[in-house]
N, C-alpha and C positions, 0 to 999 in steps of 0.2 A: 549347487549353483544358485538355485533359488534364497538361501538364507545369505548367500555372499552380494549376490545381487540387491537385496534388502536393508542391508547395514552398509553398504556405498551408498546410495539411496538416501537413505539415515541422513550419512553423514554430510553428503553434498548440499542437501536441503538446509540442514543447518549450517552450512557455509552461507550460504545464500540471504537466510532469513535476516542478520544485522544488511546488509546492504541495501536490501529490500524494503526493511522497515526505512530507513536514511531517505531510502527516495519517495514512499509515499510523507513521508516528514518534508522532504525539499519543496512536494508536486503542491501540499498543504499550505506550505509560505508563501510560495510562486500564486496559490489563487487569492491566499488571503489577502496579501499587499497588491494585487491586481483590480479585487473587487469589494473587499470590505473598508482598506486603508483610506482612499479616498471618498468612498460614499458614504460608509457610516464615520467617520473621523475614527474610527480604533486604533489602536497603538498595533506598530509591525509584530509580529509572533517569530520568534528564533526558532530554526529546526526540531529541539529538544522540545519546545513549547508545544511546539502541531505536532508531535510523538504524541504526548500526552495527553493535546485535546481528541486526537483521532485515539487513542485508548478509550480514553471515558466515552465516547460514542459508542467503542465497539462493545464496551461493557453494557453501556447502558439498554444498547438495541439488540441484542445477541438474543435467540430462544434458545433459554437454558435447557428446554425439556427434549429440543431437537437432538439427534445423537449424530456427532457426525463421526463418519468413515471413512478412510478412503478404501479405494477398491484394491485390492491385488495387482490387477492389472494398470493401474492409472499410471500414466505416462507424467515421467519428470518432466520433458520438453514443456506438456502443455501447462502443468504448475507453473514452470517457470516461464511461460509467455504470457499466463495470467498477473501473475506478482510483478512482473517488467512492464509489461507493454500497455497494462490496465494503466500505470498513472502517468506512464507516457504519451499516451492519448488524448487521458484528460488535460495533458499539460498542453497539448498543441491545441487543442480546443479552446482552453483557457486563454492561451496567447493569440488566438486569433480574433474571439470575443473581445479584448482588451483591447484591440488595433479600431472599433467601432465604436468604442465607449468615449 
């Protein structure tokens, strides 16, 4: 039960993971044209664009030396409220700051 549990798991996450990255790329645009478009004069960034600047970020800032693991026990729910709900946040947060600017 345990190794069948595991590879559903697997596999759900990796359903998951293009639509997730799609929305931290969306939540990326939504602040870039919110807060850089107008103050700094920068040109808008396409979804695919903020994919890749938010890559090279994660490249650039990531400790290689850290190991990471998940746990056996770790709950899909909570990965997937963190992947969802992390740039849904920031986006209301974003769109609220923007109503004062």
């Amino acid at each position: 039960m345990g190794k069948e549990r595991s590879k559903w798991w697997a596999v759900a996450y990796l359903f998951t993971v293009i639509p997730n990255i799609y929305l931290w790329g969306f939540t990326f645009v939504q602040m870039w044209s919110w807060f850089l478009v107008g103050t700094l004069r920068v040109h808008p960034v396409s979804v695919w664009q903020a994919i890749g600047i938010l890559m090279t970020i994660r490249y650039v800032t990531i400790d290689w030396d850290k190991k990471v693991t998940l746990k056996k026990d770790q709950d899909f729910g909570k990965l997937m409220a963190r992947d969802v709900f992390v740039p849904l946040i920031f986006l209301g947060i974003g769109w609220v700051i923007q109503h004062f600017m």
